[in-house]
Backbone as CSV, one residue per row, in Angstrom:
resi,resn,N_x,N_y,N_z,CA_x,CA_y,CA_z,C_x,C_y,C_z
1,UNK,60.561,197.876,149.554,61.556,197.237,148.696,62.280,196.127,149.444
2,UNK,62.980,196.071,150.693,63.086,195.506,151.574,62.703,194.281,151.819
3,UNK,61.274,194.775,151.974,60.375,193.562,152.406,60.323,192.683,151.535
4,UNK,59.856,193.528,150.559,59.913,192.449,148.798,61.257,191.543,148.721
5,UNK,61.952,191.960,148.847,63.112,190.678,148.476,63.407,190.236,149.490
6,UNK,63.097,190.827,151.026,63.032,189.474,152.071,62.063,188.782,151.458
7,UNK,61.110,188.503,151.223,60.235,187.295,150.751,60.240,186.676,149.429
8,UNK,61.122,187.625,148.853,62.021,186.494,147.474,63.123,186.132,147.691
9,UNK,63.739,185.916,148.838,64.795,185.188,149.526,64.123,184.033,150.328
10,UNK,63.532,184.458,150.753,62.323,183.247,151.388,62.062,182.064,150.907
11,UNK,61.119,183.166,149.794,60.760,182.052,148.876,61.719,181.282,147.725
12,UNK,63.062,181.576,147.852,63.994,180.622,147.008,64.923,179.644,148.032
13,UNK,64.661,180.070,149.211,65.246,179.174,150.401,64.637,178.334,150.364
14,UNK,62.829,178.424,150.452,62.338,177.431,150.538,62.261,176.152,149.413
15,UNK,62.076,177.195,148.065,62.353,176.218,147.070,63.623,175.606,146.977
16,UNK,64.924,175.849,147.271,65.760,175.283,147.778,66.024,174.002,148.549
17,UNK,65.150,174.509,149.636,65.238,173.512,150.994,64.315,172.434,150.300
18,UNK,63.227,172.476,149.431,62.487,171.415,148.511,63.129,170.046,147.718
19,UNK,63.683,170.877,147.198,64.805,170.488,145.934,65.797,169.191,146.780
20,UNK,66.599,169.963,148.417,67.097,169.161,148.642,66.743,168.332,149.251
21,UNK,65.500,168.036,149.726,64.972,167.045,150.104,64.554,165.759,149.621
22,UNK,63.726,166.763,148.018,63.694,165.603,146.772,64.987,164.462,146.553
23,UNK,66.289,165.468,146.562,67.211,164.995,145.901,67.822,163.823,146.913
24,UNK,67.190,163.995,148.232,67.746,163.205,149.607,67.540,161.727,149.181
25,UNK,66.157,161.536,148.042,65.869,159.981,147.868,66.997,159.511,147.556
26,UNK,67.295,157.952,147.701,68.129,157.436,147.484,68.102,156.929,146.183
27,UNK,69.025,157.427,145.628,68.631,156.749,143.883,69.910,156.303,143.016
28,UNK,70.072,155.093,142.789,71.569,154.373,142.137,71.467,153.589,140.816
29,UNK,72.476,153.486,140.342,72.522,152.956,138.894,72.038,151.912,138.411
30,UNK,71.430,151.662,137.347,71.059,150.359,136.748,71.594,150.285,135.442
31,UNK,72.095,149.373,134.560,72.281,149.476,133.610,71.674,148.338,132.958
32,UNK,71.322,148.481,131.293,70.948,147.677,130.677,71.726,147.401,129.972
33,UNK,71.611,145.464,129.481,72.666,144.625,129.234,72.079,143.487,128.582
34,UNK,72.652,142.935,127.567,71.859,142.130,126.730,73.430,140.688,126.884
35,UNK,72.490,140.118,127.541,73.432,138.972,128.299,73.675,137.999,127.399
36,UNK,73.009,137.175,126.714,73.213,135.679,125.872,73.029,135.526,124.644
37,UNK,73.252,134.662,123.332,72.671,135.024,122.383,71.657,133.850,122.700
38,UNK,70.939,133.719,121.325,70.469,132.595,120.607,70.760,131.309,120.849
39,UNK,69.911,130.462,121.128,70.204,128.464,120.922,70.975,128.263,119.283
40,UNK,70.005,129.013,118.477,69.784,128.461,117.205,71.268,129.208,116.496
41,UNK,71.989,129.971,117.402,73.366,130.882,116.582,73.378,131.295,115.358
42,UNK,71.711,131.860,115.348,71.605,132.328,114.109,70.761,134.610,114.444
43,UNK,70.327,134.176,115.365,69.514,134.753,115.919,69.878,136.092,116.643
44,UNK,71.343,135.793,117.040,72.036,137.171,117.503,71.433,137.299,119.084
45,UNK,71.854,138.563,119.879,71.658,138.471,120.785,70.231,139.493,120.973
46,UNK,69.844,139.329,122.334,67.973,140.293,122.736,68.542,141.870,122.365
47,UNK,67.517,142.514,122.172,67.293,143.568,122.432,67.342,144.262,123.580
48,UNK,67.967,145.431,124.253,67.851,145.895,125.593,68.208,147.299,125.379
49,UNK,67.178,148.114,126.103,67.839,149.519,126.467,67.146,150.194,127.271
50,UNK,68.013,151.071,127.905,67.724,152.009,128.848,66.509,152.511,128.888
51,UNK,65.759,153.318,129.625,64.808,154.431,128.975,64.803,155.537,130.488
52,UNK,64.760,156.610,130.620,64.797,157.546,131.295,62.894,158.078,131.385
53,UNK,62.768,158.544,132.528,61.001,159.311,132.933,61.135,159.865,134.200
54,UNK,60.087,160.752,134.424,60.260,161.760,135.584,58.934,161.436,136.317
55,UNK,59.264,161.241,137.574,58.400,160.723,138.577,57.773,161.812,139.700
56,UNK,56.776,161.929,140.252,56.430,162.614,141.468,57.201,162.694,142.634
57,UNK,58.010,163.547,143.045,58.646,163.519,144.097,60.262,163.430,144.050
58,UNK,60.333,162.976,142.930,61.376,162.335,142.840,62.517,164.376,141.622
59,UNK,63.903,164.643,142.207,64.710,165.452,141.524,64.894,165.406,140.288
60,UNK,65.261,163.704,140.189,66.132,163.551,139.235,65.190,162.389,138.599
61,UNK,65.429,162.084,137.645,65.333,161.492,136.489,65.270,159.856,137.169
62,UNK,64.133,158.818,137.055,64.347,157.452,137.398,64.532,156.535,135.603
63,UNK,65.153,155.726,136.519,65.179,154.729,134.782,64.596,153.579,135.111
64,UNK,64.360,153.125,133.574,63.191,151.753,133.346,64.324,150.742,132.236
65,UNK,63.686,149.680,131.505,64.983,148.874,130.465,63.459,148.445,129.799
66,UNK,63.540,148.349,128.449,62.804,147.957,127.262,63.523,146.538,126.937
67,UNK,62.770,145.743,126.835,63.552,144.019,126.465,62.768,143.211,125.244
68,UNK,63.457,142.866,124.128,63.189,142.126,122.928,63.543,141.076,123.017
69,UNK,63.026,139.510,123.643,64.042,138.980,122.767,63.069,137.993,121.827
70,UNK,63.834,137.513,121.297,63.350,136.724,119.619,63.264,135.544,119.489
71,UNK,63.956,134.678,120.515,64.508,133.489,119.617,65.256,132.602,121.802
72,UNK,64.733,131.335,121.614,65.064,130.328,122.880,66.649,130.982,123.551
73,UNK,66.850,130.921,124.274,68.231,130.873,124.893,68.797,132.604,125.202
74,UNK,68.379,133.549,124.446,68.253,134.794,124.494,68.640,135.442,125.942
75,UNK,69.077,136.336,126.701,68.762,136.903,127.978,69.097,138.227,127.934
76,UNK,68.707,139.186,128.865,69.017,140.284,128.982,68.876,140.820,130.167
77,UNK,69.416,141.735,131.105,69.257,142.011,132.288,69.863,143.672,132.950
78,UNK,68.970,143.852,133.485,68.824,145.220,134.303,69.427,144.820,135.615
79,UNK,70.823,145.341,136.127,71.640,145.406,137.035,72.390,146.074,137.250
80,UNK,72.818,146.023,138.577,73.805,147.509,139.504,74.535,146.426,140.073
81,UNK,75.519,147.713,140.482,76.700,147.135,141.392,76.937,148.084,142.845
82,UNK,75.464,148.315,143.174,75.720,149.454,144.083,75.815,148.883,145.284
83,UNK,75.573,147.027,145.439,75.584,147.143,146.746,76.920,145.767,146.994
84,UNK,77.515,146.005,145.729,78.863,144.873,145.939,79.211,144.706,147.322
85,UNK,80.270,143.888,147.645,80.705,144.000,149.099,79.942,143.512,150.389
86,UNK,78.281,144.320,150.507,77.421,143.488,151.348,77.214,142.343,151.742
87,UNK,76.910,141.876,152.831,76.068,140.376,152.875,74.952,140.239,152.094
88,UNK,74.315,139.169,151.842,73.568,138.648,150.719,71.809,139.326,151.561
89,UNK,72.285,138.890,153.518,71.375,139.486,154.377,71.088,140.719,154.724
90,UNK,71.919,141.750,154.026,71.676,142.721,154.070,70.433,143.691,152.954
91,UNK,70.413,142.227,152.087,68.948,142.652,150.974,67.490,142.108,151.534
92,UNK,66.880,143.341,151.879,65.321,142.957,152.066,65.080,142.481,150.711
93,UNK,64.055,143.060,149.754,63.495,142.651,148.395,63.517,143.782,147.681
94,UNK,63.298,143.174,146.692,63.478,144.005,144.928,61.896,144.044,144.323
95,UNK,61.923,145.449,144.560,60.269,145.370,143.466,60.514,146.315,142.685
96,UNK,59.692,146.211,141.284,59.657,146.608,139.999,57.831,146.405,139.560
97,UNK,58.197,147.499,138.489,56.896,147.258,137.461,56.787,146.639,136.231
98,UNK,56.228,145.554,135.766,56.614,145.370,134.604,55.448,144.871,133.609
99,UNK,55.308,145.540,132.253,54.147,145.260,131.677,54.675,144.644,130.292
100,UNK,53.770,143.624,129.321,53.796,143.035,128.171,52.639,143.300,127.280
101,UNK,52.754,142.675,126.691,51.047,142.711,124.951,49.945,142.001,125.940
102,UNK,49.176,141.782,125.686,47.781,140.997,126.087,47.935,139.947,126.536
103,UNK,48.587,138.992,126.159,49.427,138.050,126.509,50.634,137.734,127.628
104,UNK,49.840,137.228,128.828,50.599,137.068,130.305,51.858,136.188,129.516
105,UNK,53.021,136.531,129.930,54.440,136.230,130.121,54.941,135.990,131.401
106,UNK,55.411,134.920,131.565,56.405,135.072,132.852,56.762,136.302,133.259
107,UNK,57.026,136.711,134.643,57.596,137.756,135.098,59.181,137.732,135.119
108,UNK,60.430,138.860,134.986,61.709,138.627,135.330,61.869,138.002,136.536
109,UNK,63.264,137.391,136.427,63.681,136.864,137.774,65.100,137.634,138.421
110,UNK,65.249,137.420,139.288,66.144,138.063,140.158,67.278,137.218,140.299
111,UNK,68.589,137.717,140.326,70.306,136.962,140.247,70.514,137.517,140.906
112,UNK,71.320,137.390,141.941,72.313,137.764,143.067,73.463,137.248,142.989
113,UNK,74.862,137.807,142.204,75.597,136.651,142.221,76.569,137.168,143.328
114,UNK,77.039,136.400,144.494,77.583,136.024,145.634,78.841,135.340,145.746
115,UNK,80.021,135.800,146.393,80.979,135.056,147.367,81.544,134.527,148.175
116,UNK,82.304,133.618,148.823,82.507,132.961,150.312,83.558,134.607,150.583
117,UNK,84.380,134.709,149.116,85.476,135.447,149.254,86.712,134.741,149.546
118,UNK,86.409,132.953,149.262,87.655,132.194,149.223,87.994,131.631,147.838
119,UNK,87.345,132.480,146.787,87.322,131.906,145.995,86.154,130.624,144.816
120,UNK,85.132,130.834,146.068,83.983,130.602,145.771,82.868,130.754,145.418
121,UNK,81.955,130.792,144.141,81.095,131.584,144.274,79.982,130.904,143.539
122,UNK,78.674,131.689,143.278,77.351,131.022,143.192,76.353,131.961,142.686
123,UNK,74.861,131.872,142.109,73.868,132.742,141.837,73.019,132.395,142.185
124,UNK,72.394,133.121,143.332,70.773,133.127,144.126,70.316,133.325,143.362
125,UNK,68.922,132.704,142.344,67.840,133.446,142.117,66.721,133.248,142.724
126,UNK,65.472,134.299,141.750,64.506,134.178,142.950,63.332,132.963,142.992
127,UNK,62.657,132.622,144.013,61.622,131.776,143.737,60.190,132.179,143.482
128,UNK,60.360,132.678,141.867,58.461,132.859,141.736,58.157,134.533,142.463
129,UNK,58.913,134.863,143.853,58.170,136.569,143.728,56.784,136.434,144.238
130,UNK,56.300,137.595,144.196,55.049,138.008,144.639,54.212,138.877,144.100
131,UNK,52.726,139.284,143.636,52.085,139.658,143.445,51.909,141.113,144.128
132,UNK,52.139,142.227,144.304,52.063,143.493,145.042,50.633,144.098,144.445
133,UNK,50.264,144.385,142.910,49.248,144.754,142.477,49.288,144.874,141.165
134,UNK,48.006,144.608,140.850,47.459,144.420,139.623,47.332,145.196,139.123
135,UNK,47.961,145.967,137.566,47.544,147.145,137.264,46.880,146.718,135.591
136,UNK,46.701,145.373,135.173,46.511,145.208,134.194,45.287,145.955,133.026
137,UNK,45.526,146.001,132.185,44.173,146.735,131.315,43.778,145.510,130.321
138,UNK,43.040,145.850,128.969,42.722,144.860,128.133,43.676,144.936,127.458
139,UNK,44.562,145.663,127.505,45.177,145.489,125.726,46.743,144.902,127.178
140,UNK,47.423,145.586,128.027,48.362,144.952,128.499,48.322,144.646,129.978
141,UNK,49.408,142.928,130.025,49.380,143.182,131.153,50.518,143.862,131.964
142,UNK,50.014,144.381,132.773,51.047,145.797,134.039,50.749,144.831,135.865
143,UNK,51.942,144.564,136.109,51.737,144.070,137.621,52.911,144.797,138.225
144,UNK,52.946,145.166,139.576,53.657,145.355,140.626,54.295,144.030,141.226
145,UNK,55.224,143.750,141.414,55.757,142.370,141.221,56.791,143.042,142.715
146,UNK,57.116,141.749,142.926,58.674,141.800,144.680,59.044,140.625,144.946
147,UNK,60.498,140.203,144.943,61.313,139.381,145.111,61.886,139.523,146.403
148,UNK,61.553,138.608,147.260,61.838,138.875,149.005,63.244,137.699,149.287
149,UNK,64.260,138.680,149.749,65.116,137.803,150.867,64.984,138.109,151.710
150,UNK,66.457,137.983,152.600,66.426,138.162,154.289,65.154,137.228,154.608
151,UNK,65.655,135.801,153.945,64.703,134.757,155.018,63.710,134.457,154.213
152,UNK,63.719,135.359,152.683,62.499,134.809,151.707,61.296,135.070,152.396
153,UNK,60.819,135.746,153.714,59.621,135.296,154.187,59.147,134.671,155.112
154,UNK,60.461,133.634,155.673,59.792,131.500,155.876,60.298,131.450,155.196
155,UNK,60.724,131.041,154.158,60.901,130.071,153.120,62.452,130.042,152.779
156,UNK,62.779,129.200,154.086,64.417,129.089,153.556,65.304,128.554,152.761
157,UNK,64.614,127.832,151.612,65.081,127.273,150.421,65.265,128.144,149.101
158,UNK,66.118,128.457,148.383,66.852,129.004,147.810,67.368,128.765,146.514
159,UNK,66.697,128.618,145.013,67.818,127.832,144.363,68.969,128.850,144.014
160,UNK,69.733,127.873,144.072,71.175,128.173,143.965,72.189,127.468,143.366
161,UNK,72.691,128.604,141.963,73.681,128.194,140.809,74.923,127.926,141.525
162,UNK,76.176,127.071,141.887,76.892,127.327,142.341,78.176,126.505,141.342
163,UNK,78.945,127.057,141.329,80.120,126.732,140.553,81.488,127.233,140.758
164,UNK,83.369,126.620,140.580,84.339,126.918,141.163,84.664,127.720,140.019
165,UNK,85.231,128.790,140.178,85.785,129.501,139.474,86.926,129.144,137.972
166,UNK,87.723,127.904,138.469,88.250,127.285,137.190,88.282,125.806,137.472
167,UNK,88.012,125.837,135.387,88.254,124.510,135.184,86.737,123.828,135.729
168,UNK,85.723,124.234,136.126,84.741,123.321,136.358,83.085,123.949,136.007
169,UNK,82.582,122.859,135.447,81.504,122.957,134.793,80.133,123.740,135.984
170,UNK,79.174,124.452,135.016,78.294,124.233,135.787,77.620,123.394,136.142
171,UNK,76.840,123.747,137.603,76.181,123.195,138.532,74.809,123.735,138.360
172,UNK,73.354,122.743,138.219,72.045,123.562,138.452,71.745,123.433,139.518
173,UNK,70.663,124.044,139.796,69.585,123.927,140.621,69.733,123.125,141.684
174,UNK,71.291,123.187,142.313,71.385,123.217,143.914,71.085,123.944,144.770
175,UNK,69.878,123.036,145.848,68.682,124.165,146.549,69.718,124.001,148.013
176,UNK,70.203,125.839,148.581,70.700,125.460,149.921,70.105,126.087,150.783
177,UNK,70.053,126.130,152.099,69.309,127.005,153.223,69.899,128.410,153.427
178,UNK,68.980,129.166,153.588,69.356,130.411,154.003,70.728,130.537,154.978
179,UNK,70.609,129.825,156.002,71.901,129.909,156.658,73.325,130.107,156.211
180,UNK,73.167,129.123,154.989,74.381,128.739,154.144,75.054,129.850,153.652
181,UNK,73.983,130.447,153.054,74.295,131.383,152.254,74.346,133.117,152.705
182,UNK,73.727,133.388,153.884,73.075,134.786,154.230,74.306,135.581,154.457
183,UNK,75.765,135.110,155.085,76.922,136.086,155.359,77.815,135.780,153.920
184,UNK,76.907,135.549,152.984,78.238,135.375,151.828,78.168,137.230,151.107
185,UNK,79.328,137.900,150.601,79.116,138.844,149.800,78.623,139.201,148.597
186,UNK,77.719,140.140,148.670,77.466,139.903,147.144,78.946,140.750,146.863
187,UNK,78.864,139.990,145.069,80.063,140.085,144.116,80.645,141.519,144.223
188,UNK,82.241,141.772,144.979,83.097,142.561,145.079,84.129,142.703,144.312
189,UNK,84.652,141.810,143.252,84.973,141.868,141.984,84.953,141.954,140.905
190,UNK,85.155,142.519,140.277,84.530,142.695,138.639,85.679,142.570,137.717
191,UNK,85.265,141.371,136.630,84.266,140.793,136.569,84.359,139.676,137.212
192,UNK,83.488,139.198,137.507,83.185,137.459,138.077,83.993,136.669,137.098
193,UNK,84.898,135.358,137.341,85.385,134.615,136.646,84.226,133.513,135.925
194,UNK,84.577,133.007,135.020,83.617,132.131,134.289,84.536,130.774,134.709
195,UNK,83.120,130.022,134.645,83.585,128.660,134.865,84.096,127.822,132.982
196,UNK,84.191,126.842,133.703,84.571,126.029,132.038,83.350,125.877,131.103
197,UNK,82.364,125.176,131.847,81.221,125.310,131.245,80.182,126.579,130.674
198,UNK,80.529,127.677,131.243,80.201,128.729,130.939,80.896,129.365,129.621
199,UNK,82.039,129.271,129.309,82.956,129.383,128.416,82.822,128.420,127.137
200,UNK,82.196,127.220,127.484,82.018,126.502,126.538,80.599,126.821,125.987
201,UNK,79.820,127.039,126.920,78.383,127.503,126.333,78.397,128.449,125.351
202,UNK,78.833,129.464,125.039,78.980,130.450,124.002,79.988,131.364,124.646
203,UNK,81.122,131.857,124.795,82.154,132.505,125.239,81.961,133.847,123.853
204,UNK,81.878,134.908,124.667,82.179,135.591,126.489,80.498,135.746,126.763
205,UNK,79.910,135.007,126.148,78.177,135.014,127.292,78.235,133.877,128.015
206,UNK,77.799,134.726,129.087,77.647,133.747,130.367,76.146,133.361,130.560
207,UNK,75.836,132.387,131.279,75.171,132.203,131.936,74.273,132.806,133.053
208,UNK,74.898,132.953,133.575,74.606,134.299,134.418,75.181,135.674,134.219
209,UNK,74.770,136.580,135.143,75.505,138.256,135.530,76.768,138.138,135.329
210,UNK,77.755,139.284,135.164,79.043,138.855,134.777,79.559,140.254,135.257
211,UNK,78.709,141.070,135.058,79.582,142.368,135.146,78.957,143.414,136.498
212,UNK,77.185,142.353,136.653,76.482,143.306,137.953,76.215,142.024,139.195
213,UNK,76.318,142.682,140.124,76.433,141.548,141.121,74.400,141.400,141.495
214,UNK,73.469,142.665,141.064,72.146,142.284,141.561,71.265,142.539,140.332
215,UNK,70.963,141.547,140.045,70.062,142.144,138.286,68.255,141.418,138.319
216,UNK,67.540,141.958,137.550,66.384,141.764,137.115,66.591,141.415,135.169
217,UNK,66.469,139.750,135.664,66.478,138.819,134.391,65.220,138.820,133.101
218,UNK,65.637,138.539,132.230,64.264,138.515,131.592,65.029,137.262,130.233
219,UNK,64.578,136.346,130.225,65.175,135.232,128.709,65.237,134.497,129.606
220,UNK,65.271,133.154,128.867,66.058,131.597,128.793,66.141,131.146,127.942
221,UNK,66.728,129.453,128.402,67.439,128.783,127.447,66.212,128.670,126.692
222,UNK,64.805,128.300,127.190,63.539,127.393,126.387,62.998,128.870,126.052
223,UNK,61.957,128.962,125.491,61.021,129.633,124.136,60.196,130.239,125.528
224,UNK,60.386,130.305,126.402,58.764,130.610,127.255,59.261,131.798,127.977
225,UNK,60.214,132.803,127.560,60.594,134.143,127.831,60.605,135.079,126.699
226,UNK,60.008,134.379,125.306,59.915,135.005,124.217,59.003,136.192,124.116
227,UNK,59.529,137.344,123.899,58.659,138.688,123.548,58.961,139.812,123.882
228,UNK,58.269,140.983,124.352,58.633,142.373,124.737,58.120,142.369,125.837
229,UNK,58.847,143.252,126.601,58.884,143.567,128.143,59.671,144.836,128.509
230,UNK,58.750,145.773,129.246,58.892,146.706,129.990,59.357,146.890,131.511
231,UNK,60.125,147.350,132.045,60.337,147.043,133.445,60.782,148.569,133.689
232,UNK,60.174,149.255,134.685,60.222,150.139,135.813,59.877,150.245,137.086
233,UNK,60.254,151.947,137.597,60.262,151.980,138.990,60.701,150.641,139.882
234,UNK,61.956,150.474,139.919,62.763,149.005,140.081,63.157,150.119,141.579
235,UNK,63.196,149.408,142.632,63.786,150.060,143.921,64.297,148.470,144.309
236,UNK,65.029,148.456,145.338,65.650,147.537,146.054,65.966,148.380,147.879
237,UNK,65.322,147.497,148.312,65.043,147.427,149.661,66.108,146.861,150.585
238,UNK,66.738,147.649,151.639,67.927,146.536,152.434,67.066,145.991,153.699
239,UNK,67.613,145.495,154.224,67.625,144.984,155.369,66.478,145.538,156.447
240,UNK,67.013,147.038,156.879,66.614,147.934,157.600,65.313,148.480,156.953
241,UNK,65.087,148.740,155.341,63.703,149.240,155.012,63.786,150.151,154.076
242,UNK,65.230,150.051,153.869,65.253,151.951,152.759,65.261,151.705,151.846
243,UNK,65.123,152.273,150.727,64.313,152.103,149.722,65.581,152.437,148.905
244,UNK,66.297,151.604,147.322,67.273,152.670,146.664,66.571,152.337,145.456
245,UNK,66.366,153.678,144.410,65.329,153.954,143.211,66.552,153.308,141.959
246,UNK,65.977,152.746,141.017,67.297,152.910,139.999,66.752,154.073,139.062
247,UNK,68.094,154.815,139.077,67.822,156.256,138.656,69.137,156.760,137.640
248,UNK,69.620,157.710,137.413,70.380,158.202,137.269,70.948,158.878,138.274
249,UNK,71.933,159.222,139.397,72.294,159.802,140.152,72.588,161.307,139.923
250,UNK,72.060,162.122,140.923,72.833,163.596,140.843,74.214,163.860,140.761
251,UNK,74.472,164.424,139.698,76.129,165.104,140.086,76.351,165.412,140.863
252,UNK,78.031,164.852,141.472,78.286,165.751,142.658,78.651,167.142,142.533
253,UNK,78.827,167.429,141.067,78.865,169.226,140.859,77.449,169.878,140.853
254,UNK,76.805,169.509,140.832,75.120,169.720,140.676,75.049,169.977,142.629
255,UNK,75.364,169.396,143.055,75.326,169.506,145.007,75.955,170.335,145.252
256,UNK,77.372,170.319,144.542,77.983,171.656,145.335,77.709,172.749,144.563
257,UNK,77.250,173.206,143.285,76.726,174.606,142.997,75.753,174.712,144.058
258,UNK,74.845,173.652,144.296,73.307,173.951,144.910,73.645,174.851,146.660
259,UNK,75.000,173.908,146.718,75.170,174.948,148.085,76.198,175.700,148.303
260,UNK,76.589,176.201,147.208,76.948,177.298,147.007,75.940,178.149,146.641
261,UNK,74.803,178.533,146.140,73.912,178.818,145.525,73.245,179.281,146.944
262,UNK,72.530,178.262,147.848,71.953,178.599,148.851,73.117,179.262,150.094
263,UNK,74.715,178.788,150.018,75.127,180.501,150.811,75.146,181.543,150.160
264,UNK,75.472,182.110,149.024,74.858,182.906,148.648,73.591,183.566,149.076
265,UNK,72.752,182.732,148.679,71.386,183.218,149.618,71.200,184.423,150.934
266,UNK,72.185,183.024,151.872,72.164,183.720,152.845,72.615,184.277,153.178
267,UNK,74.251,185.012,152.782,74.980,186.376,152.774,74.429,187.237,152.297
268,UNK,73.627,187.302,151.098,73.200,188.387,150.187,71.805,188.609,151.505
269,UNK,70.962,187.915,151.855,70.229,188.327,153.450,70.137,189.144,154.470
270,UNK,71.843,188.609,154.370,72.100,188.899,156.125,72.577,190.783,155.544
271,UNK,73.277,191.029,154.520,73.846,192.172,153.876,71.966,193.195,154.185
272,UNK,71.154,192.500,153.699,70.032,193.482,153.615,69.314,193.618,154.983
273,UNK,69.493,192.707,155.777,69.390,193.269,157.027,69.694,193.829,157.967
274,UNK,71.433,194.317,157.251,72.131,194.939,158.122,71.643,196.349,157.487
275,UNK,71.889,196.564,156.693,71.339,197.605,156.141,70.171,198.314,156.887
């Protein structure tokens, strides 16, 4: 009898000790957000939402974003605020999965929106990305896609939205060097102030991110982001190599039953071996 529930103590330690290992991945918020409307202000704004799936390895629950949009000027975007505060150099790259109809579409693009912290601020996006792997079939296409900073690679050119917080219009497609930009923070305030021109464009849609400082874009102003799009298994990579999943996060009451749960364990143990 003994023996028997030493080895069903065992064996729930171990499943235990499993669990918390799973749960060790690093996994942080994404939310979906339907950023701009319509050119035509007839059209309303994209479609966007969440979607939740359960992965190999993984405790908890990872999330993906479903994207509609309809009509030129449209945007929508999948973004966190988990790594506000950072240097801009503290982001290795952002990879995701993302599949469409039969019909190749542009891939999303990547926003970083950034501070001097004097009052200055700007939006990295990305240049074009990279190819990781092909998962396409006949009916859709599916690619493994990655957006590289910390140096782009080589490639220290950058475009970059930059604009003053009041009273002044936007600025495009000012290209600056990595240098310029690598100790700026990403966005530690919320929300980001809008410029004049941003306000005049359709108020309260911005132009850019507004409420997440690191997002995966999908729309523009022109017709050539028009359609449906899938995007998962989105991780973001720092500096050093670690990997953070966008997920839903574990409760922190979910951690502390779990170890409460496993002392338990091991009092109710130690009781049968004294015995």
């Amino acid at each position: 009898m003994r023996r028997s529930l030493a080895c069903l103590f065992i064996v729930a330690l171990v499943a235990l000790s499993a669990s918390w290992a799973a749960a060790a991945v690093a996994v942080i918020e994404f939310d979906a957000v339907s950023l701009r409307p319509a050119n035509d202000g007839t059209s309303g704004l994209p479609w966007a939402e969440e979607y939740s799936y359960s992965a190999a390895g993984f405790s908890v629950d990872l999330t993906g974003m479903r994207i509609q949009t309809t009509a030129a000027g449209q945007k929508a975007y999948y973004g966190t605020n988990f790594f506000n505060g950072r240097t801009l150099s503290d982001i290795g790259r952002i990879e995701f999965t993302f599949s469409d109809g039969p019909t190749a579409k542009n891939a999303p693009y990547s926003n970083v929106v950034i501070t001097n912290g004097l009052g200055a601020y700007g939006i990295v996006s990305s240049q074009g990305g990279r190819l990781i792997e092909d998962l396409s079939t006949v009916d859709h296409t599916i690619k493994r896609w990655a957006f590289d900073f910390a140096d782009n690679g080589g490639n220290a050119a950058y475009g970059f939205r930059f604009y003053e917080p009041v009273d002044a219009p936007w600025a495009h497609g000012t290209n600056v060097v990595w240098d310029d930009i690598k100790d700026w923070y990403i966005l530690d305030t919320l929300p980001r102030p809008l410029s004049a021109g941003e306000v005049q464009f359709g108020s309260p849609q911005a132009r850019g991110p507004v409420d997440h400082s690191l997002v995966l874009t999908w729309g523009d102003s022109e017709a050539n982001y028009i359609g449906y799009r899938q995007v998962w298994d989105v991780a973001v990579y720092d500096a050093a190599g670690n990997a953070f999943w966008a997920g839903v996060p574990e409760p922190a009451s979910l951690a502390v039953w779990s170890l409460l749960a496993a002392g338990g364990l091991v009092a109710t143990w130690r009781r049968w071996r004294r015995r």
